[in-house]
VEXKOLKE-518523 format. One line per field, with one value per atom (N, C-alpha, C): chain; x, z, y; residue in three letters; residue number from 1; atom name. Coordinates in steps of 0.02 Angstrom, whole numbers, plus 50000, padded with zeros to 5 digits. Each point is the difference from the previous one (the first is absolute). Layout:
<rs>
mol	(A / ...)
x	(X / ...)
z	(Z / ...)
y	(Y / ...)
type	(ALA / ...)
seq	(NUM / ...)
atom	(CA / ...)
</rs>
This chain:
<rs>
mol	(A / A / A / A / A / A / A / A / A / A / A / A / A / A / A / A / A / A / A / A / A / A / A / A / A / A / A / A / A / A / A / A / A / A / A / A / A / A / A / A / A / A / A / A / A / A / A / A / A / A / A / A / A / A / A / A / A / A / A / A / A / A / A / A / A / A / A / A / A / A / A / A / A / A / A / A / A / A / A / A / A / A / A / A / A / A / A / A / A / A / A / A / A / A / A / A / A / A / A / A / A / A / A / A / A / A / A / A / A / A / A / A / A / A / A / A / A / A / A / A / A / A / A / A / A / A / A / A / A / A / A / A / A / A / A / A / A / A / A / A / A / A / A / A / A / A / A / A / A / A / A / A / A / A / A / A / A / A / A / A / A / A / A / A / A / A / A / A / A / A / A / A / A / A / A / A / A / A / A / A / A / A / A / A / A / A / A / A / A / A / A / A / A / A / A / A / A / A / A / A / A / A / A / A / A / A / A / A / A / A / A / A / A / A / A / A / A / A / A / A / A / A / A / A / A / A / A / A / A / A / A / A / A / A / A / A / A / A / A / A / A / A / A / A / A / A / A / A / A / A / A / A / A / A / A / A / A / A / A / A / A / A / A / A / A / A / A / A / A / A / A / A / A / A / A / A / A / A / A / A / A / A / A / A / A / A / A / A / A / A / A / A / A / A / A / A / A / A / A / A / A / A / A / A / A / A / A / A / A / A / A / A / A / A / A / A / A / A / A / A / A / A / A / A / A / A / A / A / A / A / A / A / A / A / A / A / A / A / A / A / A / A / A / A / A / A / A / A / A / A / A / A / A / A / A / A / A / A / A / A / A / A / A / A / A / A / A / A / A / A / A / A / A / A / A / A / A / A / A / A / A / A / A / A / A / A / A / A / A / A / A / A / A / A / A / A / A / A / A / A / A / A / A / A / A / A / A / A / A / A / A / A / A / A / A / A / A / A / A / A / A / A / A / A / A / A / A / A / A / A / A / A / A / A / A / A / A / A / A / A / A / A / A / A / A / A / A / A / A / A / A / A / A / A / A / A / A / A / A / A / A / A / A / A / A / A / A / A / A / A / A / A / A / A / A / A / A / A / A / A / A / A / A / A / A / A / A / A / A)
x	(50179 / 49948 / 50018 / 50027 / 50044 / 50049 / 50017 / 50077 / 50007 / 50064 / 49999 / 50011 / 49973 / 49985 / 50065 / 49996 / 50047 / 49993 / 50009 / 49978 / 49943 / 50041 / 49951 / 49914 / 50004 / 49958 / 49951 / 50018 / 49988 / 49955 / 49986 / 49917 / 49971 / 49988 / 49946 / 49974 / 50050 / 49980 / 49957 / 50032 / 49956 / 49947 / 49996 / 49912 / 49963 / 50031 / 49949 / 49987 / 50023 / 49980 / 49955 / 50020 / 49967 / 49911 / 49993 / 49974 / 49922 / 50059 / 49971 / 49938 / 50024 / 49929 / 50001 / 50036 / 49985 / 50082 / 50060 / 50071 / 50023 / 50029 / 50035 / 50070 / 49948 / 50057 / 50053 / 50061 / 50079 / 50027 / 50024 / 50034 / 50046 / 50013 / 50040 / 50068 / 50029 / 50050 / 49996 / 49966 / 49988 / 50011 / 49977 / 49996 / 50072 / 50039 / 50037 / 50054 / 50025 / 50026 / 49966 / 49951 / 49990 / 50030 / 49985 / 50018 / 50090 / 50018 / 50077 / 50037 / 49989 / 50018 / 49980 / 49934 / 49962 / 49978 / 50043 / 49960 / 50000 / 50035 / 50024 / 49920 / 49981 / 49921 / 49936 / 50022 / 49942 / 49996 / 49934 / 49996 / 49910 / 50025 / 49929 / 50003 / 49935 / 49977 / 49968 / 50022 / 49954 / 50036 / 49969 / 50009 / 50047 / 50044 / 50041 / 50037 / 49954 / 49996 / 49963 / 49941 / 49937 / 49995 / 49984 / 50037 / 49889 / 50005 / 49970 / 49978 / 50042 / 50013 / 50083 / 49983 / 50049 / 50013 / 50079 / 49968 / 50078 / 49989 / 50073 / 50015 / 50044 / 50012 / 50075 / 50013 / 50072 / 50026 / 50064 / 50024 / 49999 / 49977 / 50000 / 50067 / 50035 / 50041 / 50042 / 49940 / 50005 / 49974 / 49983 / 49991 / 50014 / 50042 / 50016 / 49969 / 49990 / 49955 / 49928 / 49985 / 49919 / 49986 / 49970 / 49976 / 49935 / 50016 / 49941 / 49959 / 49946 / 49966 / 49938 / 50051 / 49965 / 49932 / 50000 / 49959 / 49969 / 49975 / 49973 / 49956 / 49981 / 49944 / 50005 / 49930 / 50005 / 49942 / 50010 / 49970 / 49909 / 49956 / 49949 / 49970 / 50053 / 50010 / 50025 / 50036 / 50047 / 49971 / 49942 / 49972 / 49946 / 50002 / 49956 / 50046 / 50056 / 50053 / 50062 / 50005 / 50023 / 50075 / 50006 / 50047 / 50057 / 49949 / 50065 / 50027 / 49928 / 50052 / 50052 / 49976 / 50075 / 50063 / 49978 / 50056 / 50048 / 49952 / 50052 / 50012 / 49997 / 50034 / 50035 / 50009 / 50081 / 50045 / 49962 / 50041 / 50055 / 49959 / 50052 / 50018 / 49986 / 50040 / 50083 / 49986 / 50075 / 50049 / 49951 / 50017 / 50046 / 50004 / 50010 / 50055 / 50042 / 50071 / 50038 / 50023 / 50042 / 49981 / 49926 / 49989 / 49944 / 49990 / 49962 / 49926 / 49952 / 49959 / 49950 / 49973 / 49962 / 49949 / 49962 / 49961 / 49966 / 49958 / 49969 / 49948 / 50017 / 49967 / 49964 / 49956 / 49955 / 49962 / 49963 / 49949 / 49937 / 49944 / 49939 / 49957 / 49951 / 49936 / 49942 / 49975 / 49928 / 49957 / 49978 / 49973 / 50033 / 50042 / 50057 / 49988 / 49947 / 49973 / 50039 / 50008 / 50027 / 50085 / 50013 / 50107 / 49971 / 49945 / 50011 / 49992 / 49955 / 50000 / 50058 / 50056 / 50033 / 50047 / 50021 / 50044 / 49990 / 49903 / 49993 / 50028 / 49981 / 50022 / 50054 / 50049 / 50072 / 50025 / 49985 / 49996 / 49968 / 49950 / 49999 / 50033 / 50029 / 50044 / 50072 / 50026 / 50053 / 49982 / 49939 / 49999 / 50012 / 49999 / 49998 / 49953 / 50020 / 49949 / 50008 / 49933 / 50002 / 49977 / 50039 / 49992 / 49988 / 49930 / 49990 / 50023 / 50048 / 50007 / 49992 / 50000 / 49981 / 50060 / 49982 / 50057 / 49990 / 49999 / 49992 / 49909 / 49994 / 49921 / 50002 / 49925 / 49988 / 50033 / 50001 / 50038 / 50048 / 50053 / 50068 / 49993 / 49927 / 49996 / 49978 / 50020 / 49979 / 49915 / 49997 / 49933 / 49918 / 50046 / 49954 / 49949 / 50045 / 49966 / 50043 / 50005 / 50039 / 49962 / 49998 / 49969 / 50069 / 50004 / 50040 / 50033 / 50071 / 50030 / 50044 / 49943 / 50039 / 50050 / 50043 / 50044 / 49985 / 50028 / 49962 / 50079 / 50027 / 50050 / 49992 / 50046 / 49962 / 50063 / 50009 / 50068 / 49995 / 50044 / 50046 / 50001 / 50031 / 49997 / 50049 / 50001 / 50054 / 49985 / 50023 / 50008 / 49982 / 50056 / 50000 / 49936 / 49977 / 49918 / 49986 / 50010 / 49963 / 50068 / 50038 / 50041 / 49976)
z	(50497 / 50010 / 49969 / 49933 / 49976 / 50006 / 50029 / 50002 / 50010 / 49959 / 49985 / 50078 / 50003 / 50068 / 50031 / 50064 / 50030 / 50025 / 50026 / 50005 / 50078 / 50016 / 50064 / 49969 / 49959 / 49964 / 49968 / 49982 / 50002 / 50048 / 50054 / 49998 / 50019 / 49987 / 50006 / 49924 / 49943 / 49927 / 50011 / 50026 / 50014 / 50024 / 50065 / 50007 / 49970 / 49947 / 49981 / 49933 / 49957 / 49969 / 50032 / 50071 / 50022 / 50030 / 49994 / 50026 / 49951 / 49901 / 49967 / 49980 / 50010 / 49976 / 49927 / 49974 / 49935 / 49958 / 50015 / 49988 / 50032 / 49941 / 50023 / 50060 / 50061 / 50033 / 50006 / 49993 / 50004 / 50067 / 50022 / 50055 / 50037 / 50067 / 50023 / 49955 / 49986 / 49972 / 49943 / 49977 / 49902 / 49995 / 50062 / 50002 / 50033 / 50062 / 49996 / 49941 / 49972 / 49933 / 49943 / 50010 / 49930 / 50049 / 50042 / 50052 / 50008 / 49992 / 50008 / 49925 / 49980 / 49919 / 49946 / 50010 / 49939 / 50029 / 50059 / 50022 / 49952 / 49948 / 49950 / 49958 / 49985 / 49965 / 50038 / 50063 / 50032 / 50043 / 50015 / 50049 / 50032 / 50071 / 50052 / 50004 / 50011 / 50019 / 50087 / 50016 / 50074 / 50081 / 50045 / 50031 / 50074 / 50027 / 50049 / 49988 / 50043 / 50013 / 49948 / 49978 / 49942 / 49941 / 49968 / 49954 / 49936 / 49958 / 49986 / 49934 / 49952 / 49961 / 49953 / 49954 / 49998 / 49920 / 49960 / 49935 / 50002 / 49987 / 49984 / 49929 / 49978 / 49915 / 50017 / 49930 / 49988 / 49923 / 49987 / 49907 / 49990 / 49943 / 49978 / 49967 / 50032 / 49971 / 49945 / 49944 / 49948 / 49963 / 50025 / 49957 / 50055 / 50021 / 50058 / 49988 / 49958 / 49974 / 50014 / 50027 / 50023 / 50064 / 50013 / 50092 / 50010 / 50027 / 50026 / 50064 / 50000 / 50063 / 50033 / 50048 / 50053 / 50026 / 50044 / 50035 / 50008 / 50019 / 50017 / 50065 / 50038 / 50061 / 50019 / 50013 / 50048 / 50042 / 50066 / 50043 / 50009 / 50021 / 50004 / 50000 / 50075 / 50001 / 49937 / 49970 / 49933 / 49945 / 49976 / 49967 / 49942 / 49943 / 49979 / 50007 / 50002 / 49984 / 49940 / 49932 / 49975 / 50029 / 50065 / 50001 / 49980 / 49980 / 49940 / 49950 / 49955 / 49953 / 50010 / 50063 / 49988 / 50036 / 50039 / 50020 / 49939 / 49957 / 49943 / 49954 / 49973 / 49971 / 50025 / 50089 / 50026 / 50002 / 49991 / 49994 / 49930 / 49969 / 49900 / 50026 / 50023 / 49990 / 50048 / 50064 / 50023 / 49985 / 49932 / 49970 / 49914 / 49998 / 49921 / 50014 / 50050 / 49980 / 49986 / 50032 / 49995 / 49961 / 50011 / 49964 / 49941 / 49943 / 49969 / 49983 / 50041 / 49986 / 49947 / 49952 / 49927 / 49981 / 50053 / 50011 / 50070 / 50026 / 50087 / 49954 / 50046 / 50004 / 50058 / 50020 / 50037 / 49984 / 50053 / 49964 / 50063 / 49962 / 50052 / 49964 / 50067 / 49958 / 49979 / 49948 / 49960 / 50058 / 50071 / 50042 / 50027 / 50013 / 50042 / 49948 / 50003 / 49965 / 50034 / 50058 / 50028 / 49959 / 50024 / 49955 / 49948 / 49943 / 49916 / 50009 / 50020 / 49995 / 50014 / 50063 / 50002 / 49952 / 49987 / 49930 / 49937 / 50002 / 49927 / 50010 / 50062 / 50028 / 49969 / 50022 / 49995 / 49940 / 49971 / 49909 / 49972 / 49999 / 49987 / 50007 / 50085 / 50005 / 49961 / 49978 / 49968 / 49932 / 49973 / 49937 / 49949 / 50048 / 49967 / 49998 / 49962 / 50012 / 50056 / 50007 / 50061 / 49955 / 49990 / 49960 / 50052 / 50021 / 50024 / 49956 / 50022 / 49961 / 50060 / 49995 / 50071 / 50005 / 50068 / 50063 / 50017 / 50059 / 50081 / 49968 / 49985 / 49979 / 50071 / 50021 / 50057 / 50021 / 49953 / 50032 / 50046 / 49974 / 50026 / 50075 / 50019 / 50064 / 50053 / 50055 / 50025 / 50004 / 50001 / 50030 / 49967 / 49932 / 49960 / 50046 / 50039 / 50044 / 49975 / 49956 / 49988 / 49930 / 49972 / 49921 / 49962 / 49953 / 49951 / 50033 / 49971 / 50011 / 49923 / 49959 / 49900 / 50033 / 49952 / 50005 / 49970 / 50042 / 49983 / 49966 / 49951 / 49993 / 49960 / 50032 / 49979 / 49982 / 49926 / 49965 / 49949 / 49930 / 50049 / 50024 / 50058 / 50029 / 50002 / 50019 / 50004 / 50091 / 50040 / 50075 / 50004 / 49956 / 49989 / 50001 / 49976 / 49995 / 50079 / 50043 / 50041 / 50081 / 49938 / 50057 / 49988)
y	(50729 / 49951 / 49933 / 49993 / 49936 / 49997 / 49961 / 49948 / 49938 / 49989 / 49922 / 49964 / 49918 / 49980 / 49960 / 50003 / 49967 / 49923 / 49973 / 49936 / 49997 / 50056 / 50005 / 50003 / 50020 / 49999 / 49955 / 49949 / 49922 / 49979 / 49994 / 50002 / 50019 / 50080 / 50021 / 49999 / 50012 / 49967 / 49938 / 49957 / 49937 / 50003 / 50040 / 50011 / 50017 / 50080 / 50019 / 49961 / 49951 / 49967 / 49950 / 49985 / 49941 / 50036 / 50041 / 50055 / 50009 / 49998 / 50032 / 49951 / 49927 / 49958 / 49986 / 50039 / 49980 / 49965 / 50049 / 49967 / 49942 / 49943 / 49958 / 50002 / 49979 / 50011 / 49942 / 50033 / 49973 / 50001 / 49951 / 49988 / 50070 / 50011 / 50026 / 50022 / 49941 / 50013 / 50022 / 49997 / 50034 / 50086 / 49990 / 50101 / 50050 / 49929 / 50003 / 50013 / 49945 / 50011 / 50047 / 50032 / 50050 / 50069 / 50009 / 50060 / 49996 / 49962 / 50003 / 49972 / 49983 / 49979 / 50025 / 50037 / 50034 / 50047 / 50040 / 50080 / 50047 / 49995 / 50076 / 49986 / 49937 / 49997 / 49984 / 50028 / 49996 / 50065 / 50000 / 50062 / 50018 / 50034 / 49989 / 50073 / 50023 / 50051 / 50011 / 50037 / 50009 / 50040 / 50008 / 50057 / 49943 / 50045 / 49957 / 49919 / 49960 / 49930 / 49987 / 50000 / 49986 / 49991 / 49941 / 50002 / 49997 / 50054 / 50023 / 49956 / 49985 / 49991 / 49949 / 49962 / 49990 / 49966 / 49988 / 49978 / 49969 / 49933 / 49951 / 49990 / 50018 / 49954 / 50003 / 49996 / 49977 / 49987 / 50022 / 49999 / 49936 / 49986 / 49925 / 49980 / 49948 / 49969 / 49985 / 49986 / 50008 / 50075 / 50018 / 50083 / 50049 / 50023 / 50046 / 50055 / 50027 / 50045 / 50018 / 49932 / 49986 / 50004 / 50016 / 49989 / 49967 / 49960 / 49967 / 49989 / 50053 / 50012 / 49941 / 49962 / 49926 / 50034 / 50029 / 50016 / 50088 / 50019 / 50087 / 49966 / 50059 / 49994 / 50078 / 50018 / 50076 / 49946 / 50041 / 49978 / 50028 / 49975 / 50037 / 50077 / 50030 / 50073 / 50009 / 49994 / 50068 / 49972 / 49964 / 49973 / 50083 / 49994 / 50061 / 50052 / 49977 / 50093 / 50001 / 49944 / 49990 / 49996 / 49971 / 49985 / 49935 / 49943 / 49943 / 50030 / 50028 / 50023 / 50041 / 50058 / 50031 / 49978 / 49936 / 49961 / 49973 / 49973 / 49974 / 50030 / 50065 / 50054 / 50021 / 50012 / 50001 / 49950 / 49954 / 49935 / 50007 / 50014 / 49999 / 50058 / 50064 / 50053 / 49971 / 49981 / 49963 / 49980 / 49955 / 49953 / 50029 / 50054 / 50009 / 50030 / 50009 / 50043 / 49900 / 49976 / 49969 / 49921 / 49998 / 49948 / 50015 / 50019 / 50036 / 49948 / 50011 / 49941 / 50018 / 49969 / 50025 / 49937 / 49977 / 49973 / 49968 / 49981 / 49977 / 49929 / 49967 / 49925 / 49985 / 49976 / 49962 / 49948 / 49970 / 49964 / 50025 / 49991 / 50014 / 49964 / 49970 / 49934 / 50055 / 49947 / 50069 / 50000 / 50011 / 50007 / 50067 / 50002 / 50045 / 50077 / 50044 / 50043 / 50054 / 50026 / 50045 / 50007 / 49938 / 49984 / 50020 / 49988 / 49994 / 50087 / 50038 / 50057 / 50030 / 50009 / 50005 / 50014 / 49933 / 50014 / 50011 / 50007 / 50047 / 50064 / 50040 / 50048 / 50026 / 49977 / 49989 / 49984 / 49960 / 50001 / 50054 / 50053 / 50061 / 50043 / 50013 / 50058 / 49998 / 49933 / 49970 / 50012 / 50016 / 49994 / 49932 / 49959 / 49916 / 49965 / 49951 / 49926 / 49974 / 49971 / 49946 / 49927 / 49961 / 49920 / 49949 / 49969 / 49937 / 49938 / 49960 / 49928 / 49940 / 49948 / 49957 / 49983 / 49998 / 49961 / 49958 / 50000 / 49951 / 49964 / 49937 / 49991 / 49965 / 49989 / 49970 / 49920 / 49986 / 49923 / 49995 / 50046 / 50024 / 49991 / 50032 / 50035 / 49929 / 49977 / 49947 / 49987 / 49965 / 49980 / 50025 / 50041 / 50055 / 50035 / 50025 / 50048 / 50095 / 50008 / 50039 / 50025 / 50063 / 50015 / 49999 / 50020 / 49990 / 50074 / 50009 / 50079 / 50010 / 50031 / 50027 / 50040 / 50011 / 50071 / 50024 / 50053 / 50087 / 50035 / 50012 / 50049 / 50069 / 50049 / 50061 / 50030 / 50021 / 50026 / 49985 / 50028 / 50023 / 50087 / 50040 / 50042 / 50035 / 50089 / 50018 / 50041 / 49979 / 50030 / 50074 / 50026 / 50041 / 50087 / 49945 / 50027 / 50009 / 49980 / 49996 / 50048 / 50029 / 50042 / 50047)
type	(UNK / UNK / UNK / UNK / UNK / UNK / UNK / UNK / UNK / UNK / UNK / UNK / UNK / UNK / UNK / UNK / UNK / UNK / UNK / UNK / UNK / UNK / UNK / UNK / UNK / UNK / UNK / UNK / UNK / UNK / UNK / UNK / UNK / UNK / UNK / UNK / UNK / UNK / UNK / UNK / UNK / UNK / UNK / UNK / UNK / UNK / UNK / UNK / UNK / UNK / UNK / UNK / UNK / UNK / UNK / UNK / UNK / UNK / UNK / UNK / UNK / UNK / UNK / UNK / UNK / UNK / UNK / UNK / UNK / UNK / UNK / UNK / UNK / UNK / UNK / UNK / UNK / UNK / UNK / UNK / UNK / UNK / UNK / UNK / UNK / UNK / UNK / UNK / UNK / UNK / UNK / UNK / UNK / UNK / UNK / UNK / UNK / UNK / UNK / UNK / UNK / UNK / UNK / UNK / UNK / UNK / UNK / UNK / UNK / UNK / UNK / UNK / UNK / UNK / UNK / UNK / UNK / UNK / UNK / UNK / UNK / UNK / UNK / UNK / UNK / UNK / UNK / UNK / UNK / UNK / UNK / UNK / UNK / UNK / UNK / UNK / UNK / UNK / UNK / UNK / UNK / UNK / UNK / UNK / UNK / UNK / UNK / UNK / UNK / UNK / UNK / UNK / UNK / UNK / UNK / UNK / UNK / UNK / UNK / UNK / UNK / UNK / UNK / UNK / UNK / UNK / UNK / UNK / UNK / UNK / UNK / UNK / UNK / UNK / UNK / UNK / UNK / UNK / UNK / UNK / UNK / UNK / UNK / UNK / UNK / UNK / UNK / UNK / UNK / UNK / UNK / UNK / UNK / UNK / UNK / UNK / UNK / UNK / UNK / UNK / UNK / UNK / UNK / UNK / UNK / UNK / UNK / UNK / UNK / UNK / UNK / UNK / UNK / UNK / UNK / UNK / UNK / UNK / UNK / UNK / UNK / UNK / UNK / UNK / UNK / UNK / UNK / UNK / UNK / UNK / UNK / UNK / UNK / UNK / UNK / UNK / UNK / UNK / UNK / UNK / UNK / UNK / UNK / UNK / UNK / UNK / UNK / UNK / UNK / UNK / UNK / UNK / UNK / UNK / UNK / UNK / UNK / UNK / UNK / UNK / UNK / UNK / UNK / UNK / UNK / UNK / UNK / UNK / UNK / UNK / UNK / UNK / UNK / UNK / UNK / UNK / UNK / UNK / UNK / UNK / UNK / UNK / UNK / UNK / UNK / UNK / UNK / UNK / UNK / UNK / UNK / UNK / UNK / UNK / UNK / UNK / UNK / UNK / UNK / UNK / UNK / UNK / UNK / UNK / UNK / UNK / UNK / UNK / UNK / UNK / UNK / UNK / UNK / UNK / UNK / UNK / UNK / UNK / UNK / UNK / UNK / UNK / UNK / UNK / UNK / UNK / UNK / UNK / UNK / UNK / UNK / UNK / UNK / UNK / UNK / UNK / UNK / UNK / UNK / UNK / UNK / UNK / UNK / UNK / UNK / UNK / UNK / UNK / UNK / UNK / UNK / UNK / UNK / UNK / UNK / UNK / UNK / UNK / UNK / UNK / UNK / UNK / UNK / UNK / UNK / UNK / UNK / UNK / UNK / UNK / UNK / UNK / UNK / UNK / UNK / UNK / UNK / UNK / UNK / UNK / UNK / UNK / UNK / UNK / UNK / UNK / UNK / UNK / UNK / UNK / UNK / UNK / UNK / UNK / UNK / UNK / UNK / UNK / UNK / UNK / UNK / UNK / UNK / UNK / UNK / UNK / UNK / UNK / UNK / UNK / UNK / UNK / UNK / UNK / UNK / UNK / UNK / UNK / UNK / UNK / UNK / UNK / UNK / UNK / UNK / UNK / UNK / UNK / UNK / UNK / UNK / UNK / UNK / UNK / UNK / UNK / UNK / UNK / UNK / UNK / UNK / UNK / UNK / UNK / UNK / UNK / UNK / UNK / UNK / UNK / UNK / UNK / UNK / UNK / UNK / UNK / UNK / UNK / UNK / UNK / UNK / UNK / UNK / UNK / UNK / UNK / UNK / UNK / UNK / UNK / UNK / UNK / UNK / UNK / UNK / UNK / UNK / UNK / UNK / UNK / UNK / UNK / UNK / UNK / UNK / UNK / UNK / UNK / UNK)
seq	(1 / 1 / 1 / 2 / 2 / 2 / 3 / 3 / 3 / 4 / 4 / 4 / 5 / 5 / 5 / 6 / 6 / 6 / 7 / 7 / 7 / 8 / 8 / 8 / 9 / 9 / 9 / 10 / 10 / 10 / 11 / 11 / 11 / 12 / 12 / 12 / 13 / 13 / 13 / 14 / 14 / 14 / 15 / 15 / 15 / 16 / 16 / 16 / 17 / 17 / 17 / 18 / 18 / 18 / 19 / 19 / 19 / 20 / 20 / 20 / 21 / 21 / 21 / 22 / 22 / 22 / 23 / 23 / 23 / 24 / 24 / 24 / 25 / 25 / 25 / 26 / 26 / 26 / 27 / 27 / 27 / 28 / 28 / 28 / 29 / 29 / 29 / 30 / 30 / 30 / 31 / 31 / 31 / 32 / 32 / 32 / 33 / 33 / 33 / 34 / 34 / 34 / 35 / 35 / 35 / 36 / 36 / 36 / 37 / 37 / 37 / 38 / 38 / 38 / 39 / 39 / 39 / 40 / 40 / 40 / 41 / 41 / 41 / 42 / 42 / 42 / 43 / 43 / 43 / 44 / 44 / 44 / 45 / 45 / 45 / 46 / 46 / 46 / 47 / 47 / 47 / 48 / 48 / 48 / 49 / 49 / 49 / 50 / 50 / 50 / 51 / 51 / 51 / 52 / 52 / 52 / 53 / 53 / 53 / 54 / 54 / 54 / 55 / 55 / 55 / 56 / 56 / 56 / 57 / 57 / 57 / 58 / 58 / 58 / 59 / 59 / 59 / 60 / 60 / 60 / 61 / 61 / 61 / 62 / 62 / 62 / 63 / 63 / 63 / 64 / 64 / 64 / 65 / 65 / 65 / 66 / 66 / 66 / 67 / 67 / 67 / 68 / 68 / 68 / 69 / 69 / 69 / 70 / 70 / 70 / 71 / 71 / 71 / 72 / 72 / 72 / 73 / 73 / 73 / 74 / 74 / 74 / 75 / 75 / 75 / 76 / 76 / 76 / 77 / 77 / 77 / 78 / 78 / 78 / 79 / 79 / 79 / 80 / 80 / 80 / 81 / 81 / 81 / 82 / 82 / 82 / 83 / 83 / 83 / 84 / 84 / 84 / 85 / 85 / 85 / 86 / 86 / 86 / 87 / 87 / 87 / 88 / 88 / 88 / 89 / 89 / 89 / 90 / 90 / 90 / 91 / 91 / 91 / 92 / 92 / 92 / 93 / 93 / 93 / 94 / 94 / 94 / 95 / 95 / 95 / 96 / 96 / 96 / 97 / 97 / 97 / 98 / 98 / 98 / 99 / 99 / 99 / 100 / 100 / 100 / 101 / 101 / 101 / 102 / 102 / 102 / 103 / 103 / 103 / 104 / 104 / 104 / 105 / 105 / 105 / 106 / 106 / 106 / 107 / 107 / 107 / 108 / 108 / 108 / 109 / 109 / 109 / 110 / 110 / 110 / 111 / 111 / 111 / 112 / 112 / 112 / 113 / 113 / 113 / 114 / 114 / 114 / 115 / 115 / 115 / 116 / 116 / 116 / 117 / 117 / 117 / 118 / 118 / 118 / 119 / 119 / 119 / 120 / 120 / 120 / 121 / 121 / 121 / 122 / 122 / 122 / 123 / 123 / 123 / 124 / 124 / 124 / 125 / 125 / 125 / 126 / 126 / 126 / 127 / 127 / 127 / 128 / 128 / 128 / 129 / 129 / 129 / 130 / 130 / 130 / 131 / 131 / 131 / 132 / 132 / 132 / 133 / 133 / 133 / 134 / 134 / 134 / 135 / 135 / 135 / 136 / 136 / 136 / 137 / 137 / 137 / 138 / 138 / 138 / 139 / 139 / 139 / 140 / 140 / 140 / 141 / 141 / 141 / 142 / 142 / 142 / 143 / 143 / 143 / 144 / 144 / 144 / 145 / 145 / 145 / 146 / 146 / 146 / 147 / 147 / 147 / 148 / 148 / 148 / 149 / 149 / 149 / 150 / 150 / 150 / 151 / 151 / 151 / 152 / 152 / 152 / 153 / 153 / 153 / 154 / 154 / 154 / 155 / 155 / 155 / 156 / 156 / 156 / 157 / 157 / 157 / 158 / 158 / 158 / 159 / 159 / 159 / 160 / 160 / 160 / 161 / 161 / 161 / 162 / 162 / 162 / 163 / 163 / 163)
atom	(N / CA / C / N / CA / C / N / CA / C / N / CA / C / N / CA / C / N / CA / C / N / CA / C / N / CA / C / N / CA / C / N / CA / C / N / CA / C / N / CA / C / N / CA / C / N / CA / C / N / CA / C / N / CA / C / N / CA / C / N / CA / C / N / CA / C / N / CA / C / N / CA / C / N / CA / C / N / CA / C / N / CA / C / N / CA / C / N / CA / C / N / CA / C / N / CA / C / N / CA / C / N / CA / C / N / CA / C / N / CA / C / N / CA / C / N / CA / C / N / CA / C / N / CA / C / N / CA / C / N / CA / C / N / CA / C / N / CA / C / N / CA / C / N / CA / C / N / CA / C / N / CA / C / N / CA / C / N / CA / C / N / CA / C / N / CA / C / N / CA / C / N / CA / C / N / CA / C / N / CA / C / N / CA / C / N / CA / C / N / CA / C / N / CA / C / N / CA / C / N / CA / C / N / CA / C / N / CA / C / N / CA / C / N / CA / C / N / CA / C / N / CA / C / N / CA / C / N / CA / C / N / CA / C / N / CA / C / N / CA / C / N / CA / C / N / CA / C / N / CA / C / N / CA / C / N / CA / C / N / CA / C / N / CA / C / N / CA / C / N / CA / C / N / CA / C / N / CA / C / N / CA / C / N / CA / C / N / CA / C / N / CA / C / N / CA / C / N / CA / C / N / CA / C / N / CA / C / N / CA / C / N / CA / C / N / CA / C / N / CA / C / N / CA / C / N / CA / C / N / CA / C / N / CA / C / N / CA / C / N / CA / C / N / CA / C / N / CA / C / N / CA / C / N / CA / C / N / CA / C / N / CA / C / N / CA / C / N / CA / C / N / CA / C / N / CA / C / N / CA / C / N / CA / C / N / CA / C / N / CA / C / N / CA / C / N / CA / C / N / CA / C / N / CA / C / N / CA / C / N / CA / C / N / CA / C / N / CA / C / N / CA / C / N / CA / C / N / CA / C / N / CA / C / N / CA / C / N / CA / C / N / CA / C / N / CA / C / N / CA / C / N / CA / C / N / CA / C / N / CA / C / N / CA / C / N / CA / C / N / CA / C / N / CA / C / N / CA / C / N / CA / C / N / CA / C / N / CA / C / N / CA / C / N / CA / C / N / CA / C / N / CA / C / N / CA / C / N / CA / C / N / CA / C / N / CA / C / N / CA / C / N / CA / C / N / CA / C / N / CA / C / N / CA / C / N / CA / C / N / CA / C / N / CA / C / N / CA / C / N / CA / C / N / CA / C / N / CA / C / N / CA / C / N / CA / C / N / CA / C)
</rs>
């Protein structure tokens, strides 16, 4: 049911963000490049053609160690079956033979209640903290049409746990 996405893939990601009403949607090409450049930290859920579900991040630069999850979406149907979270616990499990990751980063605005639960979620089954510090404050965002987005980081972690 998970596997990491192909580019073909790219937009129907796009729809269903464009879909979801609530995620910043990113151009065509954005999804392109995470689907072909960052497939090993990303990955969609769903049956045939359909794309069900889906969750983009990527190791940070400076801390390779970290992953940092852009976006999540389940679509209306697969909505109420805990399926993000267990999208992104297969995500780190993928993720821990070759690159050992011992912490997850995001950011989500204090509105976005569904994301904060989420990764309390997920910071329990990990047995970690989840530390809000601010990010992205609204100015950043054009036209201050945008809320603020704190980061959320949750570690540090051992994968392990979760094989």
């Amino acid at each position: 049911m998970f596997r990491h996405p192909t580019i073909q893939d790219a937009p129907k990601i796009w729809q269903l963000v464009k879909d979801s009403g609530t995620l910043d949607l990113n151009s065509t090409y954005c999804y392109l490049i995470l689907c072909k450049h960052f497939m090993d930290t990303c990955l969609v859920a769903g049956n045939n053609d359909e794309i069900l579900a889906f969750v983009t991040g990527y190791r940070l630069p400076a801390a390779p160690h970290s992953l940092f999850i852009w976006q999540i979406a389940v679509s209306p149907q697969a909505r109420g079956q805990g399926l993000a979270l267990s999208m992104l616990k297969e995500l780190l499990r993928r993720n821990a033979d070759y690159n050992k990751i011992t912490s997850l980063e995001t950011t989500v605005s204090p509105s976005n209640t569904a994301s904060r639960a989420l990764f309390a979620a997920l910071a329990r089954e990990l047995n970690t903290e989840l530390i809000e510090t601010p990010g992205f404050e609204e100015p950043l965002f054009p036209a201050g049409n945008h809320e603020a987005e704190p980061f959320l980081r949750l570690g540090p972690f051992e994968v392990e746990k979760l094989l």
